[in-house]
N, C-alpha and C positions, 0 to 999 in steps of 0.2 A: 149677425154679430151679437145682438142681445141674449138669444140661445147662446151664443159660446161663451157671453160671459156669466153668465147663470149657472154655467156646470165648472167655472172654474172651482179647484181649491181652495177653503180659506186658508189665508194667512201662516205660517210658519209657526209663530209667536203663539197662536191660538191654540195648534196641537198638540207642540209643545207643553203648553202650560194644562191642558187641562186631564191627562192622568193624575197630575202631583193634584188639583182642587180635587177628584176624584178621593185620591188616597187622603187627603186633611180629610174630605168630607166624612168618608167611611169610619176614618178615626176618630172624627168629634161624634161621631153617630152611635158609636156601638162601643166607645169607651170604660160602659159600665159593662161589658161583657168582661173586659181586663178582671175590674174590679171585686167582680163577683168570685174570681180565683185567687185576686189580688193575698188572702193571707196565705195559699198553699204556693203562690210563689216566695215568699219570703221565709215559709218552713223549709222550703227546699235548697234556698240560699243557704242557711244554716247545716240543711245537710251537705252541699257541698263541701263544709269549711270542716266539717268533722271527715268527708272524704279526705279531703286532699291531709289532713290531719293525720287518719291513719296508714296513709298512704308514705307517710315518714317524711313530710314536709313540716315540718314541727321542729327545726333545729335548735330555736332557746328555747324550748320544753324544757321543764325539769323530771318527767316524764321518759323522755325519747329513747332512753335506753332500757326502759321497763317495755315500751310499747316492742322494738326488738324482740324484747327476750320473753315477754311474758305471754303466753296463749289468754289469758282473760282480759287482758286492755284491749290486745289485737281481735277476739270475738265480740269482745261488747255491743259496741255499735250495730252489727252486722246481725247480730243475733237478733235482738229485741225487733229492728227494720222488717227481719223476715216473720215474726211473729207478729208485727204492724201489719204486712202484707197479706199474710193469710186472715187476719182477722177482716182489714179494707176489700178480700175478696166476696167474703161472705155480704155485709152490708151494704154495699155500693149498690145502688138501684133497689134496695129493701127499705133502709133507714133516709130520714134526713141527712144532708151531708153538713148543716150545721154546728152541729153537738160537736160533731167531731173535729171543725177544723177549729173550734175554740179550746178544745183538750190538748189539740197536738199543738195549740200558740201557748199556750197553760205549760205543756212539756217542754218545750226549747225554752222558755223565762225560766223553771226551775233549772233547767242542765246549765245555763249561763249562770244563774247565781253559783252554782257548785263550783263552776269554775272560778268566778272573783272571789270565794268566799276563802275555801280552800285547795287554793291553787298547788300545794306542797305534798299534799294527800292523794296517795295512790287511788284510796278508794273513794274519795268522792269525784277525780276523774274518772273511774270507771262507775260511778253511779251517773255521771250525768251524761256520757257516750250511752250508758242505759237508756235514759230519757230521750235524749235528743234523737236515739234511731227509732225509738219506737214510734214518735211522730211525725219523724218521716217514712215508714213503712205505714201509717195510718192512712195519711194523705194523701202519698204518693199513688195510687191504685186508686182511686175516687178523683182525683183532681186528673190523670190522664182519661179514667174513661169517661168523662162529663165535658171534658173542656172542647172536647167535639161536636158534643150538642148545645153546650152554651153560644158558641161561636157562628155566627152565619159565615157563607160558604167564602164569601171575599175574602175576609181576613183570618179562617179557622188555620192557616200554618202559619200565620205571623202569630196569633195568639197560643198555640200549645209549646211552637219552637218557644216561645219569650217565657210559657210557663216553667216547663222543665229545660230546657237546655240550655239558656241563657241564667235561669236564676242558677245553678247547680255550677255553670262556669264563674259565673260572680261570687258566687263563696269559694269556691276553687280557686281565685283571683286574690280577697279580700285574705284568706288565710295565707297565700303567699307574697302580699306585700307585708304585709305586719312580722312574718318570719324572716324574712329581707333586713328591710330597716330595722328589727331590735336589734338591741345589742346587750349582751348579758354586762357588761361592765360601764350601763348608764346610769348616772347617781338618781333613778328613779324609785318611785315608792310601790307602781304598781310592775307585776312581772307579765311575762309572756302569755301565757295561759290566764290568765286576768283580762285580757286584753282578748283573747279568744269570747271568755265570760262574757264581756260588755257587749261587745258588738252582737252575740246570741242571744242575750238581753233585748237588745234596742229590734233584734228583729222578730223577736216574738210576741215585741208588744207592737211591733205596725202591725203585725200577724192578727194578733187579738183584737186589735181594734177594725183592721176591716172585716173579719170574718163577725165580728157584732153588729155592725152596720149595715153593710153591703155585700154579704153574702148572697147567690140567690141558688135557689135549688135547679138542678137540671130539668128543663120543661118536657122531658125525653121521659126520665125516669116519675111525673107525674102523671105523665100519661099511661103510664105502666101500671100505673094503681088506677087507673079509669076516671083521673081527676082533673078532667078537662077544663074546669075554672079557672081553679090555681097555675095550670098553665097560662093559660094566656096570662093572667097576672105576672107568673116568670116571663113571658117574652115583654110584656109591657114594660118592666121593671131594666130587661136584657138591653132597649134603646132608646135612643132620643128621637120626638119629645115623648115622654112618658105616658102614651094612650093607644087605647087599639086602633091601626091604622088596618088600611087593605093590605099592607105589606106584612102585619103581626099576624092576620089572619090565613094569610100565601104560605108562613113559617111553619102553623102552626097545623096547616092539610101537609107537609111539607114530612112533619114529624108523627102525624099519624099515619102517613102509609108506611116510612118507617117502622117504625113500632107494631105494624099490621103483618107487613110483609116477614119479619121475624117474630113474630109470634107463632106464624105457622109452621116456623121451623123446632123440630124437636131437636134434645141433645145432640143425641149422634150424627144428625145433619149439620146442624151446626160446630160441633167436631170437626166433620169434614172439610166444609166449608172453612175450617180456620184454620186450618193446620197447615197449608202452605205458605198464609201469613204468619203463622208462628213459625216453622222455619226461618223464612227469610229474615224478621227481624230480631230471632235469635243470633244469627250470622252477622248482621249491622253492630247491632248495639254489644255482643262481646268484641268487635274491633275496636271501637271505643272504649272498653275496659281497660285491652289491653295498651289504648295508648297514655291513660294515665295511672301509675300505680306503683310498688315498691321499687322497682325493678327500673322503671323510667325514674322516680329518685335516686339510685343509684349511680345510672348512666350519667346525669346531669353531676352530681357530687363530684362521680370518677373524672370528669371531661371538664369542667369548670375550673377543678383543683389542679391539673396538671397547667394550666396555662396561669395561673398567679399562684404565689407562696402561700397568701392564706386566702378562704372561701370568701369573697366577695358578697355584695347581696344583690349586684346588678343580674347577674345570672336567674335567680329566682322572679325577680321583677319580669325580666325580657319572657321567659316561661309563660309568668302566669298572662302579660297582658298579651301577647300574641293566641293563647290559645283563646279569650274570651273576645278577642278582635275577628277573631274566622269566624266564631257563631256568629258575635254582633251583625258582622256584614252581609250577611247571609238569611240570616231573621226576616230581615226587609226585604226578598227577596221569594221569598217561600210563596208566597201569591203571583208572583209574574212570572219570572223565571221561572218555579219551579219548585216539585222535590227532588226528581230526579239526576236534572242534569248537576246541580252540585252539589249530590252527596255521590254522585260516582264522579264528578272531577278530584273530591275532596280525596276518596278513599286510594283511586291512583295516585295521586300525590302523596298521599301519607305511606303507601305502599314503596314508593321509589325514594324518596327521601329517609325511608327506615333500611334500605339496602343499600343506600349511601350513608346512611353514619354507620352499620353494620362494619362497612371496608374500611372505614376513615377511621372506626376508635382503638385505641391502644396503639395508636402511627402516631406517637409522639411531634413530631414534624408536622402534621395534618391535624392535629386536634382543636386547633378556631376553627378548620372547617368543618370537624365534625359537630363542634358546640354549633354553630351557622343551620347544617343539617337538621338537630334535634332542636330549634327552636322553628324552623319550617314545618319540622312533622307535627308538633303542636298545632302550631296557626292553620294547615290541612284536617288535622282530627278534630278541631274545634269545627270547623267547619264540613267537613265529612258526616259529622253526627248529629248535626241542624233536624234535619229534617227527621230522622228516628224517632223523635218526638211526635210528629204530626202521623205521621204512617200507626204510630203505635195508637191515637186514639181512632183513625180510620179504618185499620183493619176487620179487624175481629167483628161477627156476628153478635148483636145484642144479646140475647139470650143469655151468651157465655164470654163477654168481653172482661168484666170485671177478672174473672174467674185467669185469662188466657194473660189477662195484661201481670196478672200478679205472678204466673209461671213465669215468664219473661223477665220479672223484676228478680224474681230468688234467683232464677239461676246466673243473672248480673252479680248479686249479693253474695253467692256462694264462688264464683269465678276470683270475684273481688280478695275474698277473704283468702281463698288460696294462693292469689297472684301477690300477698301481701305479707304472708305467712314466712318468708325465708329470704336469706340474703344473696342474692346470685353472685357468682365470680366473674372476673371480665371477662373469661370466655363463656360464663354463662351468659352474659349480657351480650355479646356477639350475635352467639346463638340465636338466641331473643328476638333480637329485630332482624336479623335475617328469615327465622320463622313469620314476624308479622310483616314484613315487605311480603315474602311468598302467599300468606293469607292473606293482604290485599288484593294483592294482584287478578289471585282468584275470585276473590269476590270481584272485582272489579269489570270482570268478563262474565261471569255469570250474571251479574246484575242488569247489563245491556240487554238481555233478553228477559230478567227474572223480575226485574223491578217496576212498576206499573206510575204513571204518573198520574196525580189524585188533584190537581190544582184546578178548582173551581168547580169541583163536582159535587154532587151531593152525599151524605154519608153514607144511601143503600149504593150507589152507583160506586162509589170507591171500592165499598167492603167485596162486591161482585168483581171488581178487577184483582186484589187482591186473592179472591179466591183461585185466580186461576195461576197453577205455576210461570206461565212463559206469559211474558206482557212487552211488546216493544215498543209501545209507545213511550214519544219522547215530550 
């Protein structure tokens, strides 16, 4: 009898409770990992607000019909990002990544002053869409390939989703509530684009100030320069309590086989080696292009306005917080769950709810349900593209990640600028998402064999599943 009560189970209540003290634990532990990226997520907030901005979410613009019609408002942004990105290709893992995320908080503070200063002025909107992408193509390519080796293995897809895909939703959010609630006929003193200005402001100065403080350099790309001290000072500086423990020292043989084992990979192996992970998350992350952009403003405009007399701003509202509600929920998730399983739930569902407002738009009679549809496929593409984030600083071979992560990024930037470039008709808009219902679909099938699940592995052990095309693990 005492044997059998000794192998009993404990308690319910106990089991229960102790993944959640786990997860607080992990998160009071390794919180300054947040931090150390903390200002390239808040340059990326800003760049979301200039996305969804030139994406023609900009209604009391004074602006909106230059941005339409003019090719130099509509390239600004997007230009300067990709000349951000090829330069962040070259320096990533060469230079400190300090200098630079204080330049790119330095460039989002002056493109919001342009904005509040002179809000009326063609060109100093397009001077400070100048600035504001070039420090998001700065960042962007050094803050995804680092945030993998800043991150220990527990939490590295909550921390890169929360980097890029959560802050990029939260500016994509924050610029379509302020376009919502203005209203061009409030007896106010500041305008629309003023109000862009401020909030670019306030985020480039949280920007500035943690990237002065609490920056810390990737202990990956120290080790690269043979500078094994200063490592461990980054991983010391990476957790709590702030000294070298057996476990700083576990990270830091952790990150030197790493760094060993691609070392001895040359270029063209590492080519090799990447190029099925550049595939496949070329494939991810333009489904995601395509689910936010001129053409989805369009849709929304065409299908909102037939169901009331004049454009409403709940419409824009319901948009923006469902699509930053699918990453949210998802975020937390990316270490237990998974990558896998819900970025192909997400993408089937973005896929089927795009062939169901495809049939329901321009059916007068059906058009709540098609608005119903198109604010589902948000809430599924917000979350479908959770994890593209974390895959993207996993894949790729050190040698040439920097290098692989920033072709990835232009041809987002170059898709972007042409998916934004002209005004579709409603039967171009038809077209449209019936085209990306069928490209989910596909990806959606291909992915079951193609996509490789990375949750709790280490960064060599990821990058070698990645490498291989077919991966059915779930």
């Amino acid at each position: 009898m005492s044997m059998a009560k000794k192998s009993e189970p404990p308690p319910q209540d106990s089991l229960a409770t102790a993944p959640k003290a786990t997860f607080l634990r992990l998160g009071h532990k390794n919180h300054s990992q947040w931090n150390a990226l903390g200002s390239a997520s808040f340059i990326l907030i800003s760049g979301g607000m200039s996305l969804a901005w030139g994406a023609g979410f900009a209604v009391h613009s004074a602006h909106r019909e230059q941005l339409l019609l003019t090719v130099h408002m509509q390239v600004a942004w997007y230009a300067t990002a990709i000349l951000g990105a090829l330069f962040g290709a070259f320096y990533t893992h060469r230079l400190p990544q300090q200098p630079i995320y204080i330049f790119g908080s330095c460039l989002v503070i002056a493109s919001g002053i342009l904005f509040l200063a002179w809000p009326q002025s063609p060109g100093a909107i397009i001077a400070a869409r100048y600035l504001d992408g070039l420090a998001n193509g700065l960042v962007f390519v050094p803050a995804l390939s680092t945030v993998g080796e800043i991150a220990v293995t527990e939490i590295r897809g909550l921390l890169a989703a929360t980097v890029e895909q959560l802050s990029s939703n939260t500016g994509i959010l924050m610029q379509l509530i302020y376009t919502a609630v203005w209203q061009v006929d409030w007896n106010v003193v500041i305008v629309a684009d003023q109000v862009h200005g401020v909030l670019s402001i306030i985020y480039g100065v949280i920007a500035l100030a943690l990237s002065l403080t609490l920056c810390v350099e990737s202990p990956v790309h120290l080790l690269m320069r043979s500078n094994e001290q200063r490592a461990v000072v980054a991983l010391r500086h990476l957790q709590r309590p702030y000294m070298v423990t057996s476990e700083t020292l576990l990270r830091l043989d952790e990150h030197k086989l790493y760094v060993a084992a691609n070392r001895e990979m040359c270029s063209r192996l590492s080519l090799q080696k990447g190029f099925p992970s550049l595939v496949k998350l070329l494939a991810l992350r333009l489904l995601g292009i395509m689910c936010l952009n001129f053409i989805i403003c369009s849709a929304l405009y065409e299908t909102a306005s037939q169901l009331v007399s004049s454009f409403h701003a709940w419409p824009y509202v319901v948009f923006g917080v469902l699509r930053w509600s699918g990453c949210f929920f998802v975020v937390l998730l990316m270490d237990t769950t998974g990558r896998k399983k819900p970025t192909l739930f997400g993408i089937f569902s973005t896929g089927a709810f795009a062939i169901a407002f495809a049939n329901l738009f321009g059916r007068t009679p059906h058009m709540i349900t098609a608005l119903v549809m198109l604010f589902s496929l948000q809430f599924f593409a917000g979350l479908g593209q959770c994890a593209s984030a974390v895959y993207l600083t996993e894949a790729f071979p050190l040698g040439l990640k920097p290098h692989l992560v920033a072709v990835v990024y232009l041809v987002e930037l170059i898709t972007r600028l042409l998916l934004c470039s002209f005004t579709p008709s409603i039967a171009g808009i038809t077209a449209y998402f019936h085209v990306l219902g069928t490209l989910s679909m596909v990806f959606f099938l291909l992915g079951i064999f193609c996509l490789p699940e990375t949750k709790l592995v280490t960064l060599a052990e990821a990058q070698i599943k990645f490498s291989k095309w077919f991966n059915k693990d779930f």
